[in-house]
C-alpha positions in Angstrom: -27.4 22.1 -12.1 -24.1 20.7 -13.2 -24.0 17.1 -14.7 -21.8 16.0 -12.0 -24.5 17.3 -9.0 -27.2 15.4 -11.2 -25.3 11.7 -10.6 -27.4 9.9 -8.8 -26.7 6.4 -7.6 -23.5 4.5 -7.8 -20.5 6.1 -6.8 -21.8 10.4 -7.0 -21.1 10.8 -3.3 -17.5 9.0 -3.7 -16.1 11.1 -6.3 -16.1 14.9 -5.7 -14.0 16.8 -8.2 -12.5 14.0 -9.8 -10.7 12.5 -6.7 -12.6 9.3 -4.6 -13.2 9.8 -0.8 -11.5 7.1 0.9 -12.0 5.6 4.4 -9.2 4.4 6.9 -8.4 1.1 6.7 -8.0 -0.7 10.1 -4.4 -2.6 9.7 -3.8 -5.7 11.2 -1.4 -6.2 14.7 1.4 -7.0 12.1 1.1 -4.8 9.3 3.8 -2.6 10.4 6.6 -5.5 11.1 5.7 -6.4 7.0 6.1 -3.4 5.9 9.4 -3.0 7.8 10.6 -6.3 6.5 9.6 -5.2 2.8 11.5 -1.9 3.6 14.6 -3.6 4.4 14.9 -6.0 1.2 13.9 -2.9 -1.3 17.2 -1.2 0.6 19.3 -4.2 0.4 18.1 -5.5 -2.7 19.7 -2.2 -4.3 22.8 -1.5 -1.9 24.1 -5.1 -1.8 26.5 -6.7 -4.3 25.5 -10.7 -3.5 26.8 -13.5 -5.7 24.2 -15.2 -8.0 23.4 -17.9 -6.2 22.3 -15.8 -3.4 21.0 -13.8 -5.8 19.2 -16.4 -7.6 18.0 -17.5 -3.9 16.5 -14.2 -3.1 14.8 -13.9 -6.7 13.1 -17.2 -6.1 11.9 -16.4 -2.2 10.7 -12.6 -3.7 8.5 -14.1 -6.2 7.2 -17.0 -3.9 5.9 -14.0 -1.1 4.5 -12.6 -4.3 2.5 -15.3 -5.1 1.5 -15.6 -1.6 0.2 -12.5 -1.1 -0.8 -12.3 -4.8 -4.7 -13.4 -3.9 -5.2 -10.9 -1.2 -4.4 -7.9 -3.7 -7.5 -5.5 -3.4 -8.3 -2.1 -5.1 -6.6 1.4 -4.5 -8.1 2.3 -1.5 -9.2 -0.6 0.2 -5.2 -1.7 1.5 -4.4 -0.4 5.1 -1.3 1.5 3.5 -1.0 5.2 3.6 -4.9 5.2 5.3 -4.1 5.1 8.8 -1.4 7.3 11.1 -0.6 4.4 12.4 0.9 2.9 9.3 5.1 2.7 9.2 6.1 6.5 7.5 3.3 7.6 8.4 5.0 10.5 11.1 7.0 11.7 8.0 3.8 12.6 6.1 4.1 16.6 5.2 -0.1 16.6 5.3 -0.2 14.6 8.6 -2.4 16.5 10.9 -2.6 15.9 14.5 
């Protein structure tokens, strides 16, 4: 018996081969609009050529949604992105399976 097959406890059934086994994570009724709206600004964020107030503006609004969403951070895994078909993107997924 390999040392991996005698595991016991812990995390032996969530790791097989090296990769963890990972469970949909129900997204909330909005989930998709935020990921939209976070879309949009990485696009314009590189395809705009704003002066530096604006600039400066956007810098300081970025970081404050950072820090708000800063203390709901959780583990690989464990978001709602890239777990469910029903995620934003999802439908261009090349492993999708219907």
């Amino acid at each position: 018996m390999s040392e991996q097959n005698d595991r016991t406890g812990d995390d032996a059934y969530e790791h097989h081969g090296g990769f963890p086994v990972y469970e949909p994570v129900k997204a909330g009724p909005n989930f998709g609009r935020l990921v939209e709206a976070f879309r949009r600004l990485q696009d314009l964020a590189v395809s705009t050529h704003a002066p530096d107030d604006v600039v400066d503006e956007a810098i300081a609004k970025a970081e404050a949604l950072g820090d708000l969403l800063e203390p709901y951070k959780v583990r690989e895994g464990k978001s709602p992105a890239a777990s469910t078909w029903t995620s934003p993107g999802a439908e261009v997924c090349c492993c999708r399976r219907s």
